[in-house]
Structures are given as structure tokens and as C-alpha cells.
Backbone as a printed PyTorch tensor [residue, N CA C, xyz], in Angstrom:
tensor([[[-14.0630, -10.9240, -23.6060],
         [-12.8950, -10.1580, -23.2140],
         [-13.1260,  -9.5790, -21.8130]],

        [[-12.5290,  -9.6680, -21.1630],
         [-12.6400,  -8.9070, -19.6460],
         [-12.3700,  -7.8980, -19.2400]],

        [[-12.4420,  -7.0420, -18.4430],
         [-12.0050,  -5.9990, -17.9670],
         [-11.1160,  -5.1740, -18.8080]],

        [[ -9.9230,  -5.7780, -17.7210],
         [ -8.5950,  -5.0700, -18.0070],
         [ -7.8420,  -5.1640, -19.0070]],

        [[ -8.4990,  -6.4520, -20.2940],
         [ -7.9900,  -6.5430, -21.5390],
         [ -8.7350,  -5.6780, -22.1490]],

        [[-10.1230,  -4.8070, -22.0900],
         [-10.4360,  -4.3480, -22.9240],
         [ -9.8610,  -2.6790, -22.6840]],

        [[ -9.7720,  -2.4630, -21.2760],
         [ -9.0900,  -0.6350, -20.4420],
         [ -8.1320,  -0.8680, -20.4260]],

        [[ -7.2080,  -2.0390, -19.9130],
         [ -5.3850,  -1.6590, -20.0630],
         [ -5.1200,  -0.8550, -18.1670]],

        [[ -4.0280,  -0.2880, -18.3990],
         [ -4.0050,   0.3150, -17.7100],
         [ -4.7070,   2.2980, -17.4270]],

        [[ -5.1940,   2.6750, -16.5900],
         [ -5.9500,   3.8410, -17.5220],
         [ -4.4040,   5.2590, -18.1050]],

        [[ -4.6280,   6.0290, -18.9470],
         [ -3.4490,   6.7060, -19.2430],
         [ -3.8070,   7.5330, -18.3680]],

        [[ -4.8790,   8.7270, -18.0030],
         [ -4.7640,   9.3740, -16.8570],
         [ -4.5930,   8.8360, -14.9490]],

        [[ -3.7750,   8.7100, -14.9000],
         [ -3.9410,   8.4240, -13.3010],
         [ -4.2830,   9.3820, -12.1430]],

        [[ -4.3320,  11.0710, -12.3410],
         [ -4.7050,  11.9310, -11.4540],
         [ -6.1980,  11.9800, -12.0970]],

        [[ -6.7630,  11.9680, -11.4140],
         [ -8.5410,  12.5170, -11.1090],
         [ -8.3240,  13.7460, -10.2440]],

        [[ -9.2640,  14.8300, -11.3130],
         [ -9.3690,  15.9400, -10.2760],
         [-10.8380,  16.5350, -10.0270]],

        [[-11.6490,  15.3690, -10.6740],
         [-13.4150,  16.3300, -11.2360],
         [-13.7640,  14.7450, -11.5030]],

        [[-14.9570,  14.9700, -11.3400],
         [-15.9310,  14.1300, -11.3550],
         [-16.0630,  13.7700, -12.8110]],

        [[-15.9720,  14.3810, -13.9150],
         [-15.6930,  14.6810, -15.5720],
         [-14.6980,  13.7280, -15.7120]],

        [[-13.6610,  13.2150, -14.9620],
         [-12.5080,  12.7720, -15.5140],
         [-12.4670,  11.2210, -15.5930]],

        [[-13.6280,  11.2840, -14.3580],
         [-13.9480,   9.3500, -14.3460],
         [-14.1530,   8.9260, -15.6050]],

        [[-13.7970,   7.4530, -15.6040],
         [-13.7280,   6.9810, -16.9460],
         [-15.2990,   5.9940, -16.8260]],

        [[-16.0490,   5.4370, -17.6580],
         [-17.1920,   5.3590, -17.6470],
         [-17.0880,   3.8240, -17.0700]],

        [[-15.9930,   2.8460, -17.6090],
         [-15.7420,   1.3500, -16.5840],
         [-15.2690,   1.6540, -15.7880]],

        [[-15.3880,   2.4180, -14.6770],
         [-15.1880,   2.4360, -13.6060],
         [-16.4200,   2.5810, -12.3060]],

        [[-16.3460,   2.7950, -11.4150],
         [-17.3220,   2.6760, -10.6700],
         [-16.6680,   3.5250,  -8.9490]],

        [[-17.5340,   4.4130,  -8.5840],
         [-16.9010,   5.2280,  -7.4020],
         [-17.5610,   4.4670,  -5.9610]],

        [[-16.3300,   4.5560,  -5.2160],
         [-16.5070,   3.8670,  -4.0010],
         [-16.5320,   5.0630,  -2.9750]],

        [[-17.2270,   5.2100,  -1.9990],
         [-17.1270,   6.6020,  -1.2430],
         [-16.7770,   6.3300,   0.1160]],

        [[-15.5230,   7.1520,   0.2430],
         [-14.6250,   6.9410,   1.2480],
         [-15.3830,   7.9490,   2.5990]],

        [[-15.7780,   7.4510,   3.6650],
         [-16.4140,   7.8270,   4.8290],
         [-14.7160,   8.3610,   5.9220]],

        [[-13.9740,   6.8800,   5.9030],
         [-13.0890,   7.2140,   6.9400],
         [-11.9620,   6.6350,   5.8800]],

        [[-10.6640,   6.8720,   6.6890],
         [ -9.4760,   5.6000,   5.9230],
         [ -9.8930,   4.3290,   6.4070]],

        [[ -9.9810,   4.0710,   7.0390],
         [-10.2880,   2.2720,   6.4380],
         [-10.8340,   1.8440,   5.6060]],

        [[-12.0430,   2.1290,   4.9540],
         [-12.7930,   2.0080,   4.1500],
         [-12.1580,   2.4420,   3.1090]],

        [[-10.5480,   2.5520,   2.7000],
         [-10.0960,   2.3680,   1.3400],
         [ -9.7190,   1.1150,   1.1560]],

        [[ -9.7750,   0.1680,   2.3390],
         [ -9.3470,  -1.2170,   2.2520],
         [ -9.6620,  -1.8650,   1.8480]],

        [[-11.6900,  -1.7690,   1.7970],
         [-12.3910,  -2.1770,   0.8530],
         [-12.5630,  -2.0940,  -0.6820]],

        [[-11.6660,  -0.7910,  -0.6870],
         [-11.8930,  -1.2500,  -2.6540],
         [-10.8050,  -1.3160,  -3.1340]],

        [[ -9.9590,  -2.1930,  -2.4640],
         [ -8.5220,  -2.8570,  -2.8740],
         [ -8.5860,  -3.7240,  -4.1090]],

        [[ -7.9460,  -3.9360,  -5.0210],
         [ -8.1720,  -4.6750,  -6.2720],
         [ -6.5850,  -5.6220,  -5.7530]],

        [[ -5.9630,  -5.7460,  -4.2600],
         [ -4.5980,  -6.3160,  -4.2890],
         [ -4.5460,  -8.0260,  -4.1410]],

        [[ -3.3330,  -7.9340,  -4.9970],
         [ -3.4700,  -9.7190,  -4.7180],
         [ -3.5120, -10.3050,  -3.1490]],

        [[ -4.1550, -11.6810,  -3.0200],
         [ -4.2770, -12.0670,  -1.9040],
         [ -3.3830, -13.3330,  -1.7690]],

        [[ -3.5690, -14.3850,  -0.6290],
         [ -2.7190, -15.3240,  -1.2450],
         [ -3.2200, -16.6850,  -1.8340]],

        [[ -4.6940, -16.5240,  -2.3570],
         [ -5.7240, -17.2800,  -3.1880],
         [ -5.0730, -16.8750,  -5.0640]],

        [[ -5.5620, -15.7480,  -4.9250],
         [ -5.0880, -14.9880,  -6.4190],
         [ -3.8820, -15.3700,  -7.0710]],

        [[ -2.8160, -15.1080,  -5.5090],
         [ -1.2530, -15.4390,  -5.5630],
         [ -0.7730, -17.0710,  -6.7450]],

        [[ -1.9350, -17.9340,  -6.0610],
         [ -1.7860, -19.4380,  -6.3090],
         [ -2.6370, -19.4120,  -7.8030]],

        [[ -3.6250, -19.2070,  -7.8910],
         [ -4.2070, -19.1480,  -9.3030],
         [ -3.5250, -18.9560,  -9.7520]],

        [[ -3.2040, -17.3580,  -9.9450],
         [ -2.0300, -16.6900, -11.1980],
         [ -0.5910, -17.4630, -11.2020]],

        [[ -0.1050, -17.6490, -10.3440],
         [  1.1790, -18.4940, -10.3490],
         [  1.1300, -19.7050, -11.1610]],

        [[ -0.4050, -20.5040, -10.9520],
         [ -0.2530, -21.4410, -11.4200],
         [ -0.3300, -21.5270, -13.2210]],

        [[ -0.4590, -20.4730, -13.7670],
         [ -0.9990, -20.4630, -15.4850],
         [ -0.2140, -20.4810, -15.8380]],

        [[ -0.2540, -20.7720, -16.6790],
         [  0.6670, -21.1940, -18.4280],
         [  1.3790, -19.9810, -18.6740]],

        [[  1.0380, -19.2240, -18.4570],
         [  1.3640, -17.9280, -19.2970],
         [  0.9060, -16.5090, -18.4570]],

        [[  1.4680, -15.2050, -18.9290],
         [  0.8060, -14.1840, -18.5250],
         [  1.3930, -13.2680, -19.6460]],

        [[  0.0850, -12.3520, -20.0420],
         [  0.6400, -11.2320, -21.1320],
         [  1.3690, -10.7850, -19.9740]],

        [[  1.6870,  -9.5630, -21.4700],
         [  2.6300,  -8.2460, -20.8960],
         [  1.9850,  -7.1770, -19.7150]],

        [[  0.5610,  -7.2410, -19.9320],
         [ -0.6820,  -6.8630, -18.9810],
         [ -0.4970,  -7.1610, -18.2490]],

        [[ -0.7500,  -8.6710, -17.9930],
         [ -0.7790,  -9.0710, -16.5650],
         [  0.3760,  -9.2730, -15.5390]],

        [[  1.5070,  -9.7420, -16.2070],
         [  2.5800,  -9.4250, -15.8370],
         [  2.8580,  -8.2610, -14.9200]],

        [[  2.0120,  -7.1970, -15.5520],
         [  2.9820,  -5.6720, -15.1120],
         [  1.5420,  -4.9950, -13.8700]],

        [[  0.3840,  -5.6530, -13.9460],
         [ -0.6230,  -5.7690, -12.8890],
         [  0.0980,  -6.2520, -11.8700]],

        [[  0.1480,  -7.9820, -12.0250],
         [  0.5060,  -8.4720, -11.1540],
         [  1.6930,  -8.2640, -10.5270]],

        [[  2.6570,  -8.2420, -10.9450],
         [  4.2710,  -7.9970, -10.4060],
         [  3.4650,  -6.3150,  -9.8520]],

        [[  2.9430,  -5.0590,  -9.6440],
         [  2.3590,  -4.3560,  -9.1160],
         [  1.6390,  -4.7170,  -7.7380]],

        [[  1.2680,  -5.9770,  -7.9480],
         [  0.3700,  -6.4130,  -6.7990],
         [ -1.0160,  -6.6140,  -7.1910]],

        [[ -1.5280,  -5.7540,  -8.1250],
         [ -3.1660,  -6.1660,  -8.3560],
         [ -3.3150,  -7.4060,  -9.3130]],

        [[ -4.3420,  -7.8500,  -9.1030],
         [ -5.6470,  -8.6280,  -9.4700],
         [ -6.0450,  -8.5120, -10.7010]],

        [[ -5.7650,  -8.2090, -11.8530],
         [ -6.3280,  -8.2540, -12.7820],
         [ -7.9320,  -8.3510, -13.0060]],

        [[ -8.6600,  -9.4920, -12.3520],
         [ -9.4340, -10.3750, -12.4590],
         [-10.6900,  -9.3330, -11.1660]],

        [[ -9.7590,  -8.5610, -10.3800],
         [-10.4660,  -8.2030,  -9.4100],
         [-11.4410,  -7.0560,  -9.4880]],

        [[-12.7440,  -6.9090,  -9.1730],
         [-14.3610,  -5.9800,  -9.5950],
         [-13.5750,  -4.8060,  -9.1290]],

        [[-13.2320,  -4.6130,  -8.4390],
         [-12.3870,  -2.9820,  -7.9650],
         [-11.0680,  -2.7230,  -8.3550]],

        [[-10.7630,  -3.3380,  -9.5510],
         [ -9.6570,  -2.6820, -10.4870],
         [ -9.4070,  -1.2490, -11.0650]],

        [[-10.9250,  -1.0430, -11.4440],
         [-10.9200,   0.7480, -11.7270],
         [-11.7770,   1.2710, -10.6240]],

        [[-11.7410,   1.0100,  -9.5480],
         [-12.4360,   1.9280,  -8.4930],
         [-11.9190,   2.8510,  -7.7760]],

        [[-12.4420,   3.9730,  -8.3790],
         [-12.5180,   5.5990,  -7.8040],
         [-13.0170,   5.8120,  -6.4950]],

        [[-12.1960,   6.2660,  -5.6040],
         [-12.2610,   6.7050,  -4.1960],
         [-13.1540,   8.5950,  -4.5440]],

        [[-14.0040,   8.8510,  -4.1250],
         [-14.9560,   9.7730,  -3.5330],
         [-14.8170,  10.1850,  -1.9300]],

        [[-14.1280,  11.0960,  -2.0440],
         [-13.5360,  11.3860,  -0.4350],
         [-13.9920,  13.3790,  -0.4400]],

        [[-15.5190,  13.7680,   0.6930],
         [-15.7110,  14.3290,   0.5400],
         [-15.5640,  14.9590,   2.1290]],

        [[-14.8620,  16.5630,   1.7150],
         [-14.2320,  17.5170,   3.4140],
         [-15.6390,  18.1660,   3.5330]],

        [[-15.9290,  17.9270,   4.3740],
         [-17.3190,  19.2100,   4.9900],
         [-16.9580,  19.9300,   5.8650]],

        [[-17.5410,  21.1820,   6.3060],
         [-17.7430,  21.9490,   7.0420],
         [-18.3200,  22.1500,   8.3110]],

        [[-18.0790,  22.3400,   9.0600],
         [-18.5880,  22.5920,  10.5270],
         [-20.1390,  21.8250,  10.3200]],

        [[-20.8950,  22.0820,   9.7530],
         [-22.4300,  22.1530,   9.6260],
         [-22.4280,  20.8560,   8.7950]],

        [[-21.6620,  19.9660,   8.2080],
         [-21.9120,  18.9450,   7.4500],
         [-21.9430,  19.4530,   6.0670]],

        [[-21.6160,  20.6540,   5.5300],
         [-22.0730,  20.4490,   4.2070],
         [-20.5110,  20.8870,   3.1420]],

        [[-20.7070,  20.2870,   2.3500],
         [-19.9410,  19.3450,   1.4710],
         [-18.9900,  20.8320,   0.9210]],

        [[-17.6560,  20.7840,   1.2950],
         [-16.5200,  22.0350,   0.8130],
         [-15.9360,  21.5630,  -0.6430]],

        [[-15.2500,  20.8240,  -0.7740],
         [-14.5450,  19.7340,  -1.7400],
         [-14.9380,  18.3120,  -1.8310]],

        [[-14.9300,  17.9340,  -2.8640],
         [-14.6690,  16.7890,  -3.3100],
         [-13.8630,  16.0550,  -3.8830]],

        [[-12.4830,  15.1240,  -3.4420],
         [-11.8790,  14.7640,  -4.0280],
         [-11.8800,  13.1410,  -5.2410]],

        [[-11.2370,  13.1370,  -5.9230],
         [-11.4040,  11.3950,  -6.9350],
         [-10.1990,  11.2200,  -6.9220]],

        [[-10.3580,  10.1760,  -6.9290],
         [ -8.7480,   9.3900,  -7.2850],
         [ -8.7360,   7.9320,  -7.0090]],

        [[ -8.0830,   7.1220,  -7.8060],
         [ -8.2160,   5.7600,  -7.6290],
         [ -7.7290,   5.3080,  -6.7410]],

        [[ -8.3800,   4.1500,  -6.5850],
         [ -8.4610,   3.5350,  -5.2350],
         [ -6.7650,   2.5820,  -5.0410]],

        [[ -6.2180,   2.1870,  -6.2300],
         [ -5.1620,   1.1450,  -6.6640],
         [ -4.1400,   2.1550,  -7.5940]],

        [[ -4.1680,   3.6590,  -7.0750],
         [ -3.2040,   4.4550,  -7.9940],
         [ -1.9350,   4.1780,  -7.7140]],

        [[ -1.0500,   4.4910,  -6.5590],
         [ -0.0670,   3.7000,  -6.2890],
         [  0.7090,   2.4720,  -7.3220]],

        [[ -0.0160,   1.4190,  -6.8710],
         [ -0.1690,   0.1720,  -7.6110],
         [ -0.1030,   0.2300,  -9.5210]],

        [[ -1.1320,   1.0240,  -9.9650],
         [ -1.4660,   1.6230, -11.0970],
         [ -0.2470,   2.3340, -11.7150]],

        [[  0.1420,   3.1160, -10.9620],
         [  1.5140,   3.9990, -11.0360],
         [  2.6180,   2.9780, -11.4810]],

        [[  2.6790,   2.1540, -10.4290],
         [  3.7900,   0.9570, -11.1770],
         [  3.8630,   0.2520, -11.9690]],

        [[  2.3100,  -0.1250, -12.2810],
         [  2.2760,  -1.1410, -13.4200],
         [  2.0190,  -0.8850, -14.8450]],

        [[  2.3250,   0.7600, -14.8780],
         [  1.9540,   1.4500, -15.8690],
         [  3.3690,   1.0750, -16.6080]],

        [[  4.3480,   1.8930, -15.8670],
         [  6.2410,   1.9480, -16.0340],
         [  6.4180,   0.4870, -16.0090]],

        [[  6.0900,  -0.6320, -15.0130],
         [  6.2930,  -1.7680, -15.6990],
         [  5.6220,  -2.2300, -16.7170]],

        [[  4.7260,  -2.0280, -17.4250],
         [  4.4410,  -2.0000, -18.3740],
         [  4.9880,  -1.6640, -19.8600]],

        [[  5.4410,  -0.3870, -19.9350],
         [  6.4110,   0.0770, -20.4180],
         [  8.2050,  -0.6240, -20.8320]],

        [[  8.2410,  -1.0170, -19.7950],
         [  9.3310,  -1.8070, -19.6260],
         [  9.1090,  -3.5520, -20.3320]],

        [[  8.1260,  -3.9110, -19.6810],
         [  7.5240,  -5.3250, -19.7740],
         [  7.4810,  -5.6950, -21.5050]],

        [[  6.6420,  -4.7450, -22.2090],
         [  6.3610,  -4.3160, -23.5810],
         [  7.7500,  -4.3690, -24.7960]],

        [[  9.1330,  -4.1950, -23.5840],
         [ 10.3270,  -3.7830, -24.4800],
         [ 10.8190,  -5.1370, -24.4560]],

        [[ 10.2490,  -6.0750, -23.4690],
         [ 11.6900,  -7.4000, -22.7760],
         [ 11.6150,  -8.2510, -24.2780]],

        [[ 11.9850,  -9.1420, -23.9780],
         [ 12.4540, -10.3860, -25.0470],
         [ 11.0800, -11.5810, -24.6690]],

        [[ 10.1500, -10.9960, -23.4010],
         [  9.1510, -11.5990, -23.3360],
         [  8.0390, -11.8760, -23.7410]],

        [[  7.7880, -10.4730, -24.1940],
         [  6.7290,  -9.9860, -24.9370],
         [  6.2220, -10.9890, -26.5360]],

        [[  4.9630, -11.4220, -26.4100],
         [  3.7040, -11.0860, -25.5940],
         [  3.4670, -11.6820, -24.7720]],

        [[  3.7400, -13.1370, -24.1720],
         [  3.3150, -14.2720, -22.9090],
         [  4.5560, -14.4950, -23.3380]],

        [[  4.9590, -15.3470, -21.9510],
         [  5.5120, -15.6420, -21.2630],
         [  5.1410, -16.4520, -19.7150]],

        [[  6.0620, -18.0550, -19.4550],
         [  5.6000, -18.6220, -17.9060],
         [  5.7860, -17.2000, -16.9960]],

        [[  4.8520, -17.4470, -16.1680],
         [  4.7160, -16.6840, -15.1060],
         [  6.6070, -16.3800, -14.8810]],

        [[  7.1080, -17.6490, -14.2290],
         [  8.6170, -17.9490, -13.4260],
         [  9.5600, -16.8660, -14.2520]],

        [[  9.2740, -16.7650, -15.3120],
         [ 10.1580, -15.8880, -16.4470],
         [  9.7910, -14.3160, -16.2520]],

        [[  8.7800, -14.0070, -16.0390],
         [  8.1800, -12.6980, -15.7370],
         [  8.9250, -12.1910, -14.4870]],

        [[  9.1190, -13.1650, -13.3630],
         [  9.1990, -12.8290, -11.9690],
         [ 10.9470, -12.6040, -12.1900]],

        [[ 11.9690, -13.7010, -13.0840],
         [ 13.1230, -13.7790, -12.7890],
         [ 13.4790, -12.5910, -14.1000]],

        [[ 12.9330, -12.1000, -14.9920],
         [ 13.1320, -10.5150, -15.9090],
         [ 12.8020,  -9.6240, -14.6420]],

        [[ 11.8290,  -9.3410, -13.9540],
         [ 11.8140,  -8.5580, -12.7110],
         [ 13.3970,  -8.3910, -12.3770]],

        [[ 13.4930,  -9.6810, -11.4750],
         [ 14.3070,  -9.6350, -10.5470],
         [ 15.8020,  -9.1050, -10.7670]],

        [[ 16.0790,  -9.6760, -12.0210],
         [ 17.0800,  -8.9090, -12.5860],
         [ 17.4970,  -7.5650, -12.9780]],

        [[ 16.3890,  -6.8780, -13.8110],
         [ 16.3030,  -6.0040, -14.5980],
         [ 15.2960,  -4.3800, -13.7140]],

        [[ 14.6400,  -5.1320, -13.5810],
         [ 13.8420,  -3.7980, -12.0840],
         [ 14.3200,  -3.9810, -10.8700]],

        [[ 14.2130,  -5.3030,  -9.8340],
         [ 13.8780,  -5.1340,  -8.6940],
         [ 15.2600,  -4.4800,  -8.0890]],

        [[ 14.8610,  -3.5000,  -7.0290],
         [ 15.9350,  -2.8610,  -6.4260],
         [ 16.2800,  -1.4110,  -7.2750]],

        [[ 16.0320,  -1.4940,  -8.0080],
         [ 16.4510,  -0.0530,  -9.1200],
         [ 15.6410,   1.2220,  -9.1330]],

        [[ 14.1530,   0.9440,  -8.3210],
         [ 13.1950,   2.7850,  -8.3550],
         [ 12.9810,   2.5030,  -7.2940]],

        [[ 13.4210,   4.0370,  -7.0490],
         [ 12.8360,   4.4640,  -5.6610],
         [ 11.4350,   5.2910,  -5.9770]],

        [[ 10.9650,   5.2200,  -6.7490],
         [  9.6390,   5.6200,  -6.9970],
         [  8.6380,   4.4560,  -6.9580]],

        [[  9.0220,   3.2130,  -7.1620],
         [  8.0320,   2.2160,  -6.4340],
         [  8.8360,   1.0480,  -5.3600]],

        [[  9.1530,   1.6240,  -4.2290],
         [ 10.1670,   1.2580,  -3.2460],
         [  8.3640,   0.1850,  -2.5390]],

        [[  7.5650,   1.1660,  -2.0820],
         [  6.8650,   0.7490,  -1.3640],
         [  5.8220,  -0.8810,  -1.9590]],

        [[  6.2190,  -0.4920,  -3.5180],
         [  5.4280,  -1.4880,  -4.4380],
         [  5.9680,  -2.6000,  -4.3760]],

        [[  6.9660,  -2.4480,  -4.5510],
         [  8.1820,  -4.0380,  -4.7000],
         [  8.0910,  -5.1330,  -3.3370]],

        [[  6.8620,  -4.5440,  -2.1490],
         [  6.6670,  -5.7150,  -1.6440],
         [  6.1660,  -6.6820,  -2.1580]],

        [[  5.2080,  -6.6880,  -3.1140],
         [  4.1700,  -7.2710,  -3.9760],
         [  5.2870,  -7.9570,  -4.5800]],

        [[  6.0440,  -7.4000,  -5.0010],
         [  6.9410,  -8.1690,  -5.9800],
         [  7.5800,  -9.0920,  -5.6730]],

        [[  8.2270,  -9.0620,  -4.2660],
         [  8.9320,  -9.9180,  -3.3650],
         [  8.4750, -11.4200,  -2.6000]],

        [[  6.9960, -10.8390,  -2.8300],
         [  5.7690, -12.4240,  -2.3840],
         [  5.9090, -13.1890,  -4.0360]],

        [[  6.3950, -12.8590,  -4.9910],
         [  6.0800, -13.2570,  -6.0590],
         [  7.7660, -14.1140,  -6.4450]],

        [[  8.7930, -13.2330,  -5.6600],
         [  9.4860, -13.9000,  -5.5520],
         [ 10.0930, -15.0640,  -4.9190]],

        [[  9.2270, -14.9950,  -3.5980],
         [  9.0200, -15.5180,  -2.1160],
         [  8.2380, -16.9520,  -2.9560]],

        [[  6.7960, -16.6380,  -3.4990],
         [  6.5470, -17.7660,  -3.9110],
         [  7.2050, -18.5460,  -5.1070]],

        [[  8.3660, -18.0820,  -5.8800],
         [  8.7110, -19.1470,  -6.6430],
         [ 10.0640, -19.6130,  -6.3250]],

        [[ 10.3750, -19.0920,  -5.3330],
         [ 11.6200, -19.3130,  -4.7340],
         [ 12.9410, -19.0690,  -5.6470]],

        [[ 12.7900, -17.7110,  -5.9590],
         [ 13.7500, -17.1730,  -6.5520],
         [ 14.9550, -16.8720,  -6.1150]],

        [[ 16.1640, -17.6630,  -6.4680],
         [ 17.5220, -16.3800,  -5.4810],
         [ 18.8370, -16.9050,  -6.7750]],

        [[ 18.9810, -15.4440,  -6.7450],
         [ 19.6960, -15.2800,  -8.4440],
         [ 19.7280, -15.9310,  -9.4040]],

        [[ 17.9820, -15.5040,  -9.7070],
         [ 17.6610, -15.7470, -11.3770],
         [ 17.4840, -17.1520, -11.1520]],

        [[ 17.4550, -17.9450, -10.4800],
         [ 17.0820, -19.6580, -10.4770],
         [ 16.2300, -20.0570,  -9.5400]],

        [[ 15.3510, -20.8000,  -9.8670],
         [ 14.4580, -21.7200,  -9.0540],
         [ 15.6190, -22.5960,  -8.2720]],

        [[ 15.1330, -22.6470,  -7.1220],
         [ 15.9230, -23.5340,  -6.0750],
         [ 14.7810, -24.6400,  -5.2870]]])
């Protein structure tokens, strides 16, 4: 069993203490912002072609992927460690929080959603993307910034109203 079939999505998404990390996870320590780039769990356009190409995708992966992440990817639960110091270097706060929360955030509610469709449990990929397109895409402005992910997914199956063309 892998990963994210055995954690899911996690139910807490705010980290506020070091206590709250979950034990499959693993902390990445953020020096500057760039270095959150590195513990991206986001699809690429390698991943894009794998996953596109399967038989099937649970309700899981579905609601990962249409999110943008990787399922499959080692920094799926990776915790960002982002620590403020003081004049002198020494350590004021410490913040946690995942590295793919954003992302996480969406694929939680699509999840939710995903869980209710007429799809549930697998389903072709093409069917996942055209229940999207219909039924979510365009409708939250709470994952406005997410639905790019979604749009490469539409981009790659060449979706335009509900039909392969």
C-alpha cells in the first residue's frame, strides 16, 4: 500500500507546534522562499502523462490530482520549518505548515465532492476531468488559484464541453 492510500488526505491542515506533525511526514526547513520549491509534491508534465495514461483513478487520486499533486510524490506530506530570528541569530518563532497546503486545501473539498459523484470508487481518468469540468470548474473562489492544475488536465485531454475533440 503506498503512501497516500494508507494517510488520505491529512484532516488537520493548520500546523501550529511541532506536536501537531503527523509521524509520515517528514520536515523540510525553509532557509529563504525559494526553497519551498523544493518540497513541491506538484504534478509535472512526466507525472501529467503517466497518470493520464491509467485505467482508472480512485476517488483519492482523482481529488490529488485534479489539485495538482502527485500522489506518488516523496514530499506529499512535507512540513515546511520556517524559523524568524533575532538580530543576534537566535531563534524567536517557529513556524509548520505544509509544504502542498494550498493544494491539500483543495483536494480535501474535492474530495468530499468526488466521494458523492456517480463515479465513485474508479473511474477513466477522461471522466474524472469532464465531472470536474462540469460540476466544479469555475464555481470556488476559494480555489481560483488551484484550478490552474485543473486546466492542464483539461488542456491535456482536450476537453471543450464535456467532449473529447
Amino acid at each position: 500500500m503506498k503512501d497516500y492510500e494508507k494517510y488520505g488526505i491529512p484532516d488537520d491542515l493548520y500546523l501550529n507546534n511541532e506536536f501537531m506533525i503527523p509521524e509520515y511526514s517528514f520536515i523540510h526547513i525553509i532557509h529563504d522562499e525559494s526553497s519551498l520549491d523544493t518540497g513541491s509534491a506538484a504534478l509535472n508534465n512526466w507525472d501529467r502523462a503517466l497518470w493520464g495514461a491509467a485505467e482508472y483513478w480512485t476517488v483519492l487520486e482523482a481529488s490529488l490530482l485534479m489539485a495538482g499533486l502527485n500522489p506518488d510524490n516523496a514530499n506529499l506530506y512535507a512540513v515546511g520549518e520556517k524559523c524568524t530570528r533575532d538580530n543576534d541569530g537566535l531563534p524567536i518563532t517557529t513556524n509548520y505548515f505544509w509544504l502542498n497546503e494550498p493544494q491539500l486545501l483543495a483536494a480535501k473539498d474535492y474530495l468530499f465532492l468526488f466521494e458523492r459523484s456517480p463515479l465513485n470508487p474508479k473511474a477513466l481518468p477522461i471522466d474524472w476531468i469532464k465531472y470536474y469540468k462540469h460540476k466544479i470548474f469555475g464555481k470556488s473562489i476559494q480555489h481560483e488559484l488551484i484550478e490552474s492544475y485543473a486546466e492542464d488536465w483539461i488542456v491535456y485531454f482536450d476537453i471543450k464541453n464535456g467532449v473529447i475533440n
